[in-house]
N, C-alpha and C positions, 0 to 999 in steps of 0.2 A: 771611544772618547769623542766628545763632540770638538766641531773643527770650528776655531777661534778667529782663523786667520782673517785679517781685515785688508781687501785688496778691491781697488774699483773696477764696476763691471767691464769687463771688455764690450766692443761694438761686435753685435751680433755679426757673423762671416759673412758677406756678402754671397750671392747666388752666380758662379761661374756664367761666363759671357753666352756657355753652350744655352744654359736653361734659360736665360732673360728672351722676351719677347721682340721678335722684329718688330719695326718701326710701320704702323699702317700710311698705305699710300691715301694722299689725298684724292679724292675725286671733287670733278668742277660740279658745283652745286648752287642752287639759288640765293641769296642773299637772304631770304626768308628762310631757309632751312638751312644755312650754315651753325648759327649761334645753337639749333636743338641741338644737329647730330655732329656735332667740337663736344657739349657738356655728356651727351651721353656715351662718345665713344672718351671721355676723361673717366668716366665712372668706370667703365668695363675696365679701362685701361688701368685702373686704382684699384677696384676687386681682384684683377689676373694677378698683381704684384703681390697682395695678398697672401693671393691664395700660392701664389708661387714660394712665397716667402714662408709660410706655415710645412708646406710638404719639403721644402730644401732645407729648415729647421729641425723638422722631426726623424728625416735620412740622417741630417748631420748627428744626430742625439744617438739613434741605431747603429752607425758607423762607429761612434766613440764608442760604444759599448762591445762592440763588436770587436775592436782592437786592442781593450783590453786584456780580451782572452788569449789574444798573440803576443801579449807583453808591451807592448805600443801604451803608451798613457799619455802621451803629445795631447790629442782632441780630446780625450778626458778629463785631462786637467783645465783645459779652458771649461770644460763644460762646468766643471765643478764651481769656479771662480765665480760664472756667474748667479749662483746662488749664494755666496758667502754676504752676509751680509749684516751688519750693525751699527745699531743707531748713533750711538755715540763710538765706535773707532771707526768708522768708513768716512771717508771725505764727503759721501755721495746723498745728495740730499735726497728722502725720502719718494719725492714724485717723481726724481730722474729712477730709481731702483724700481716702481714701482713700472715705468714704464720701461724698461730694458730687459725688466724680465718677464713681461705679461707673454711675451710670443714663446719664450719658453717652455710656460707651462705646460701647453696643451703637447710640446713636441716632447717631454717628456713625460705625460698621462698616457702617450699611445704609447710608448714604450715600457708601460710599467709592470707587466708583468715577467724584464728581464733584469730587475732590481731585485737581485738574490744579496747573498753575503759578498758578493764579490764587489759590492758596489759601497761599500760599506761609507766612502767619500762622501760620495755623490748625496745618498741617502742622509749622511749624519747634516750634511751641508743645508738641504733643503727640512730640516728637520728643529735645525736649531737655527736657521736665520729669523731676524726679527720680522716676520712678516706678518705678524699677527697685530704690529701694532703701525702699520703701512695705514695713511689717510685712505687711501681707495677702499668703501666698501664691496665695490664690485672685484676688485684684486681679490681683497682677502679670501671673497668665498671660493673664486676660480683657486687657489692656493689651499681653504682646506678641504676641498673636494679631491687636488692633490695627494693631500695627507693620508685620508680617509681608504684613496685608492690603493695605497702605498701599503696601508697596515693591513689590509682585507686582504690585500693580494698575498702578501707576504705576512703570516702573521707573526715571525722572528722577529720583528719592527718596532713590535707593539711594545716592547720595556723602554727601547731607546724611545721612544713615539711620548711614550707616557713621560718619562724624566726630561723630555724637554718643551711639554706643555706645563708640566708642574712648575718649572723654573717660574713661572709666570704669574705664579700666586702670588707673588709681593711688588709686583706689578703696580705703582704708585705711590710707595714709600720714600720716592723721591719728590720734590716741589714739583720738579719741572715736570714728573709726570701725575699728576692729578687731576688735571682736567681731562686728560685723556683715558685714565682707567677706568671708571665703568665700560666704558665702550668697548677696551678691552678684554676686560674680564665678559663680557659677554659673549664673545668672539668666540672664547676660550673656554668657556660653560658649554657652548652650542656645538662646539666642535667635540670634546670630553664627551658629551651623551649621546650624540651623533654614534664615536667610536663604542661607546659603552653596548652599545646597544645593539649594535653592530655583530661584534664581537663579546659573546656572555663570557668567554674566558680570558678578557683582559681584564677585572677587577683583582684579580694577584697583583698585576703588572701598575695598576694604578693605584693601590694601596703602598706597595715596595717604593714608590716615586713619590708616595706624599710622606714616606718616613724618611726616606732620604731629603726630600727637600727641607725637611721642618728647618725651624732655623733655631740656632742653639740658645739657650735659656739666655746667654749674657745679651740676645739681640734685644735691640729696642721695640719699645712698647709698640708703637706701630708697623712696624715689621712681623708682629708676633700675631698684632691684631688684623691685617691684611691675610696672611696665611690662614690662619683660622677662621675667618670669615667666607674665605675661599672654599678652603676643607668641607665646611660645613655646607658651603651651595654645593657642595660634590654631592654627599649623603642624600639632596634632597631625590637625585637622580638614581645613585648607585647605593641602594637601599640595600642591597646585600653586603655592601664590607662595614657596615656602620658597626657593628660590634669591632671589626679590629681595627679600623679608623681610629676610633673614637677611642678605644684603647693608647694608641698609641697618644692621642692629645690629652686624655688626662695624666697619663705619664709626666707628658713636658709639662703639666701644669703644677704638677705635686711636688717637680725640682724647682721649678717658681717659687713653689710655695713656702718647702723649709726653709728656702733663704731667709724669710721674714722670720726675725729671732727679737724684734723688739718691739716691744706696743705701739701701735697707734697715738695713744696717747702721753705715750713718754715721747712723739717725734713731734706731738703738737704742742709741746709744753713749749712757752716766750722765753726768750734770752732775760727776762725780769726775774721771771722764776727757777733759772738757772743759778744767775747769778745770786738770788737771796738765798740758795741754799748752799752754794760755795763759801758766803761769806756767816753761814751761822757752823760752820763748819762740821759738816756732817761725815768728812774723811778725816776727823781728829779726835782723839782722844779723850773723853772728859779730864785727864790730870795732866794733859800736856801744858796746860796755862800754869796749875802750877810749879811743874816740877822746868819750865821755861823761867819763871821769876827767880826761883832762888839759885837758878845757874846763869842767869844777866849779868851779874854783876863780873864774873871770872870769865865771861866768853863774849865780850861783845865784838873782837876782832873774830873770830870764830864764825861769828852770828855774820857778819858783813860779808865773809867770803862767803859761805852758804846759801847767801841772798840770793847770789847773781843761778848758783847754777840750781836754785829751788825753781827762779824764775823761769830756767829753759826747762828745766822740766814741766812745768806747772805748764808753758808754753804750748811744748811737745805731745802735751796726756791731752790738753785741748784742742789742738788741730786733729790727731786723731778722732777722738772724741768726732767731730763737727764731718771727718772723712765717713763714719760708721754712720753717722746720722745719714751723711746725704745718701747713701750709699743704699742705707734702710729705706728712705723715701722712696726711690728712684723705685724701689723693687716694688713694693707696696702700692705703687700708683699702676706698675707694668701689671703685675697680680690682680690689682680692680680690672682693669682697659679689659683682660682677657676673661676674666671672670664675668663681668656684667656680658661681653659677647656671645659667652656660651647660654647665660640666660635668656638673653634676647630670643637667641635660638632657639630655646625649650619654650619660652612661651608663642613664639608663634606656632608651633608644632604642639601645643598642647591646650588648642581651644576646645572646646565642648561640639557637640555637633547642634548646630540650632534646632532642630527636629525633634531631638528627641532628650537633649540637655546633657546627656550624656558622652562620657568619652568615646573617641572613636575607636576602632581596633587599631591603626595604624598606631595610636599612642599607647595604648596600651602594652604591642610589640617594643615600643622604641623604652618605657620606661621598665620593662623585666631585662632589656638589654645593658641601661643604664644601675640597675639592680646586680645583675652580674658583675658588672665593671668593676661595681663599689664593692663587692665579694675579695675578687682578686687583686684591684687596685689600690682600693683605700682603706681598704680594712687591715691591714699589715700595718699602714704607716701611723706613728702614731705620730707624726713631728707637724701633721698638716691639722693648719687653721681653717681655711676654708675651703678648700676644693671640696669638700665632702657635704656642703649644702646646697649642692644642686640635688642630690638623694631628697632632701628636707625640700625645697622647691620641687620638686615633681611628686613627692606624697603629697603634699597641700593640694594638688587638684582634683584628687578625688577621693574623697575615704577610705577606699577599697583599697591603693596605693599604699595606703597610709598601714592598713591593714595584712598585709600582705610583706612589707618592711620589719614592719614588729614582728613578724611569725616569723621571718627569716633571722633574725636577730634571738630569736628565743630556742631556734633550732639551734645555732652556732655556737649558744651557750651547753646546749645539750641538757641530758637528765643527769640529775643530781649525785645517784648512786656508780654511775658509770662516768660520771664527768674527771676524776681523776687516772681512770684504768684508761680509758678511752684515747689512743694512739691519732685515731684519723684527724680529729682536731688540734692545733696546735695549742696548751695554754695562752699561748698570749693572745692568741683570736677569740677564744673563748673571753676575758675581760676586757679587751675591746669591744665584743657585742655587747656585753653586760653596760659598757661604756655609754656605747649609742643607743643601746635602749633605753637607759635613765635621761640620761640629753635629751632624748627625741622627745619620750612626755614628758618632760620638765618644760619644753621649749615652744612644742608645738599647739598653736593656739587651737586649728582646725579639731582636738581630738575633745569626743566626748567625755562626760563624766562617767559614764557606762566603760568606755575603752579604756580612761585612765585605772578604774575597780580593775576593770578585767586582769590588765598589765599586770599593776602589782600586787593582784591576787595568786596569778600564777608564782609571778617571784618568791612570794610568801610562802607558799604551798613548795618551790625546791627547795629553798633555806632550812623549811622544818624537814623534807627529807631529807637532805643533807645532813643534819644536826640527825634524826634519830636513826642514821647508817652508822654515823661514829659512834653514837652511845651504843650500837648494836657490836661494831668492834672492839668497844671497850671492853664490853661483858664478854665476848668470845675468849680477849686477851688475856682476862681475869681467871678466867676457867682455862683456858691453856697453862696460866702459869701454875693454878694449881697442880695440877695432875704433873708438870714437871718438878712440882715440890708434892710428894705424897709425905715426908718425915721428914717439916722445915726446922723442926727441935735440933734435928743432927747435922746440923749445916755451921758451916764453919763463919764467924766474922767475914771474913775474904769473898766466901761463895754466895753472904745472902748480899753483899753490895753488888757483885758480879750482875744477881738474877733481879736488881732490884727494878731494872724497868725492861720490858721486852716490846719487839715491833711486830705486831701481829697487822696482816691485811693492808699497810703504810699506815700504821697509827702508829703511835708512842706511846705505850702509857707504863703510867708507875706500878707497882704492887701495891698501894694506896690507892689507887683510882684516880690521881688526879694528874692533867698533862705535865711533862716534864720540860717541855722543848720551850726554847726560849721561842721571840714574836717570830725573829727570820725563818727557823726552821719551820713555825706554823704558820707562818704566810708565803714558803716555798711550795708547803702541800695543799694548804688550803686557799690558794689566791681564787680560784672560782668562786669558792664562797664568801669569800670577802669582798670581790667585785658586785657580786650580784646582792650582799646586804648593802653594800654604800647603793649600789642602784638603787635600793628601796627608800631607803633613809632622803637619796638625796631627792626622789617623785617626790615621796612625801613634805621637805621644804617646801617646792615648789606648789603643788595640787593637793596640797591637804584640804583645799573648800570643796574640793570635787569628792571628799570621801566624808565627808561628816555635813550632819543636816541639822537645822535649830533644834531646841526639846520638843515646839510642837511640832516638827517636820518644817520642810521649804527650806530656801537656802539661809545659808549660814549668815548671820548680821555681827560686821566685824568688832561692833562694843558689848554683843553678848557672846562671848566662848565662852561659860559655865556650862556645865551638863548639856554637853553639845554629843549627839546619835550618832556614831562610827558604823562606816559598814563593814559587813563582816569580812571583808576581804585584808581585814586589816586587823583584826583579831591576834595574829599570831605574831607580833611585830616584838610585842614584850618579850616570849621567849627567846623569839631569834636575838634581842641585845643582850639577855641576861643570860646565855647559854654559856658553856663553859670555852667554847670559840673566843670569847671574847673578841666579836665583829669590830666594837666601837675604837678597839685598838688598832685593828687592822686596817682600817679605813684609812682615809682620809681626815686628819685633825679636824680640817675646817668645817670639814662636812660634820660631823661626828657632833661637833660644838654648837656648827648652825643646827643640827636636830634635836641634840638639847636644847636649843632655845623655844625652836618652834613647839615640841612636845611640849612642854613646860608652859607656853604663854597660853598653848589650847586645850588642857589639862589634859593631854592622850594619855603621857607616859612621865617618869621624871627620871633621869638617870646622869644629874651631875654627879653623885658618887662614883657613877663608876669611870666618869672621865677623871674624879680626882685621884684617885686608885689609879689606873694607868697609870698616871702622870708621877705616882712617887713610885709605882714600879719600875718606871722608866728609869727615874735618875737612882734607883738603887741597880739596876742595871747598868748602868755607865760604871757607878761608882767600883761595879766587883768586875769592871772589864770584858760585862758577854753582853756587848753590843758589837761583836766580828757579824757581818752579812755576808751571807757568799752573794759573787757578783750579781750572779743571773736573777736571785730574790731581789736584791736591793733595785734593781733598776726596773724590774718589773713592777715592783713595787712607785719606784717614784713616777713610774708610769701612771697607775691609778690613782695617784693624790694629785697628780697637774694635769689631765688627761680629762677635758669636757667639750667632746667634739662642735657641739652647736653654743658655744655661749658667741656671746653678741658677736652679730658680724658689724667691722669697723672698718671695713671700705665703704667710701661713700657713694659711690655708683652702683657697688654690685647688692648692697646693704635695700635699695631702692625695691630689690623683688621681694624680700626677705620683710621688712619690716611689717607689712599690713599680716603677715600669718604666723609673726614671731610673740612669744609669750616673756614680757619682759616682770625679773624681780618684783615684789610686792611686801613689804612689810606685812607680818601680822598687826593689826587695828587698822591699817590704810585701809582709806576708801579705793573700790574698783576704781581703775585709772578709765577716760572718757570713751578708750579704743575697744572698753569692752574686752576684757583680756579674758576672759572667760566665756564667752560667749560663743554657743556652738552651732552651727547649721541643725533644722531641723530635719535636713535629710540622713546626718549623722545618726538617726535613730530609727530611721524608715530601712523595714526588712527586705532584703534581694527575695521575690520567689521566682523558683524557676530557672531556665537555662544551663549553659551546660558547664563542666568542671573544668578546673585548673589543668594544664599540661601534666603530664607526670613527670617531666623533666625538671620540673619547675617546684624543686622540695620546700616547700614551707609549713608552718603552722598559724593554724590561726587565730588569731588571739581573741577576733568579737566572736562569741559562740552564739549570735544573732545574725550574724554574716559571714559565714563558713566561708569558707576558699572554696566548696566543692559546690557553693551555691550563687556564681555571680549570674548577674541580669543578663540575659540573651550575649551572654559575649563568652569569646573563649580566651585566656592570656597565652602567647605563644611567643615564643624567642623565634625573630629572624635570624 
């Protein structure tokens, strides 16, 4: 435990009368040579004291320690005192601590290799004193030459060494200290790499010290932003913990993040438009006005009392109300401060090399790191708004990124035939990729029109294997159930309801052939494929100009869609709605709705019938009471109708990186917006030859079959 205690230095002991110097005699000397040799025997006489003074300092420091071991702690505890030291509880102003304890150092640097555990005081004292933020630069460094001695010699040192340099990351979140922190934090970089460097197996110890130091989500925005800023000058140094660093800060950013439970733009809404929707009364009833008139006349005492305490209520629902708001702000602005910090960070770390335009290996390493994160991190959560577009900012820099995301994301989804048997994946990881895959090219401006074909050509190509796995277990089911009906003539009423539907392979099917399971139970078994047709349907809103071409060829001109040329990656889009899955149900309404419209205004497909069919299947299902969900469907489920990890980001600082490579809505007939939303780099189409293959640790697929994984330019991707 580091020692608190605030107590003013003692005066260093004086030098016993034994060790002081006698007194030189004068000798009679000329009046010309008195004044040299008075100042030079003042100098000798000012170096002996010195020098007397450093060797009777560094005895006294050896003795103290020396008496320890005899149970004596009299001279140790002074010794201790004089390293206790803090800026705001000590009386003692900076340049007197500064000077009371400079002759100490060096008597306890010669002594430092009998700083074991025994000393535990002594050590924690000169460890957590504030001396890193002492006016002397020349103090400071004699002090972490100290430290540095401290930890090498001993390297048991090095957890407490670390937890009480980390304290030091927030280091200016007060007024009074802000002009003084950079210089600080310098101090404290320099001395951190010093030790790093030093010692290769203190990055445990300096990791464990920056989880511990973090500060808890309720802390304010600059306090979160100071620690993190710090964090991340750590990484630039100790490159080896940046995977569990960095872990641990997307963590704290993710509990950030689900706090935000209210839009943006419901917290900017004016108290004008508050107040006009309070007064058109949107919490009343359409018949409360009249069924309030014809009971006026019999209740207006009634009506008076009620007044008063409608008003404290109306009062109370309101304060709240305005508590949740600030509350939502407060957190929303904390969540920008940290989010745009981390960006900053990724773009400095992620410029091109001038030379040769391309990324470096160092970035390369750092984004398969951040690639990983998002694996374990954010792929689970589904409550996060935006932590998960810094993924989206580090694909924008280089295709291959971009490319290598998508293949990670279409692994996750896995193959179609095996995506329900398959154990190692969890469902709902599985429709989370399915999630970020459709987000990412819906969103992402950098991806070509080749890339976006490619994308949801593969999607197309699972959906239809998927769809003919099931008709493949239907037909089994069919043939199993005959053979267990060889003489259905002799079968009783009782036995042919019994045998009238069986589960062959996890299908359902009737002795009719047609599905029996209501939506829940077919969207308990089949949520993969329902996530991955809404993925299709919802690219296609978005990039449908990317998959069709005029009649004479070129791009599509938004006042002619007639007989507009589909590519063929898109071919199979009709079976997949019209299959007996019935996707358009399992989807997403909205989405399902906005792709009839789109299909419909570009003549792809037309399929309002079968959203109007759903819709009175629906409410004939309500009506006969088998709308029960079991829980885990149901919520999975509402997972995939609210669940669209890159739609706009609405901070307005961290929104700053994001806008110039985000692909915003477009009406069909809009003219292209002036940013060019469609507009691809022409290196997006220029072929990698050459060079060597991806890591094998490093499992993905690749989605550009033009730019393989196993073919990038002279670079290797590797996990630090």
């Amino acid at each position: 435990m580091p020692i608190t205690e605030a107590d003013s230095t003692p005066a260093p002991p004086e030098p016993p009368q034994s060790q002081q110097q006698p007194r030189p005699v004068r000798r009679a000397v000329s009046r010309k040579q008195r004044p040299v040799e008075d100042a030079s025997s003042s100098t000798q006489q000012a170096a002996g004291t010195l020098i007397d003074k450093a060797v009777f300092l560094r005895k006294f420091t050896e003795n103290a320690l020396l008496q320890v071991k005899e149970g004596n702690h009299e001279e140790y505890s002074k010794l201790v005192k004089v390293f206790l030291y803090s800026q705001r509880e000590a009386g003692l102003a900076p340049e007197q601590y500064v000077q009371d304890v400079t002759p100490w150092i060096s008597a306890v640097s010669a002594n430092v290799s009998a700083l074991d555990i025994s000393y535990r005081e002594l050590v924690s004292a000169i460890l957590y004193s504030d001396w890193i933020a002492a006016p002397d630069d020349r103090f400071v460094h004699r002090y972490a030459t100290l430290v540095l001695q401290i930890v090498s010699a001993h390297p048991a040192w090095v957890p407490q060494a670390m937890a009480a340099l980390a304290r030091w990351f927030v280091y200016g979140a007060k007024a009074a200290d802000i002009a003084t922190a950079p210089a600080v934090h310098d101090r404290l970089h320099s001395l951190l790499e010093q030790v790093y460097r030093a010692i290769p197996t203190c990055g445990a110890s300096l990791a464990a010290a920056i989880t511990d130091a973090h500060p808890f989500r309720t802390a304010k925005a600059n306090v979160q932003v100071l620690f993190l800023q710090n964090v991340l000058r750590t990484l630039d140094y100790a490159v080896g913990l940046r995977r569990e660093v960095l872990h641990t800060v997307l963590n704290r950013i993710i509990q950030v993040d689900v706090e935000v439970q209210i839009e943006i733009e419901e917290l900017d809404a004016n108290d004008e438009g508050e107040n006009a929707a309070t007064e058109e009364g949107i919490f009343e009833f359409e018949d409360d006005e009249s069924e309030s008139e014809s009971e006026s006349e019999g209740s207006e005492d009634d009506d008076d009392d009620d007044s008063s305490s409608d008003s404290d209520s109306d009062a109370s629902h309101s304060s709240k109300l305005g508590e949740i708001k600030y509350s939502a702000k407060w957190v929303v602005a904390k969540l920008d401060a940290i989010m745009s910090t981390l960006f900053a960070w990724l773009e400095q770390h992620s410029q091109p090399d001038k030379a040769t335009h391309e990324m470096p290996e160092a970035t390369s390493q750092l984004f398969l790191v951040f690639l990983d994160l998002f694996n374990t991190v954010v792929l689970p959560t589904f409550k996060s708004r935006y932590t998960q577009f810094f993924v989206f900012y580090l694909c924008a820099k280089d295709a291959q990124y971009a490319d290598v995301f998508l293949g990670t994301m279409m692994g996750t989804v896995g193959e179609p035939v095996r995506s329900t048997s398959s154990g190692q994946v969890p469902t709902v990881a599985k429709v989370a990729a399915a999630s970020y895959l459709s987000s990412f090219v819906a969103r992402a401006r950098i991806l070509s029109s080749d890339i976006v074909r490619n994308v949801i050509g593969i999607l197309v190509q699972w959906a239809s294997a998927y769809i003919e796995w099931q008709e493949q277990l239907q037909r089994e089911a069919e043939e199993e159930l005959q053979r267990r009906q060889p003489h259905p003539w002799a079968k009783t009423y009782a036995q042919a309801a019994t045998a009238a539907t069986t589960t062959i392979g996890g299908a359902r099917i009737s002795s009719s052939g047609s599905s029996s399971a209501s939506l829940a139970v077919d969207f308990e078994r089949h949520a993969v494929f329902y996530a991955v047709t809404q993925a299709i349907i919802y690219m296609f809103c978005f990039r449908w100009r990317d998959m069709a071409e005029a009649p004479g060829g070129g791009p599509v001109v938004e006042s002619e869609l007639d007989n507009l040329r589909w590519c063929a990656e898109v071919e199979g889009i009709q079976r997949i709605v019209f299959s007996k899955l019935n996707p358009l149900r399992g989807c997403s309404s909205e989405i399902a709705l906005q792709f009839a419209q789109v299909a419909s205004q570009t003549n792809f497909m037309f399929c309002y019938a079968v959203l109007q069919q759903n819709r009175r299947t629906g409410n004939e299902a309500k009506e006969l009471g088998d709308n029960e969900v079991p829980s885990h469907s149901n919520l999975l489920r509402a997972e995939l109708e609210t669940f669209f990890p890159f739609d706009p980001m609405r901070l307005p600082i961290s929104r700053q990186f994001i806008d110039d490579i985000y692909l915003a809505w477009q009406e069909v007939g809009a003219e292209p917006s002036s940013d060019g939303g469609d507009d691809n780099d022409d290196d997006d189409d220029e072929e990698f030859t050459g060079g060597a293959g991806v890591v094998n640790q490093m499992v993905a697929m690749s989605i550009s079959p033009a730019r393989p994984l196993s073919a990038l330019h002279d670079r290797v991707f590797m996990s630090s």
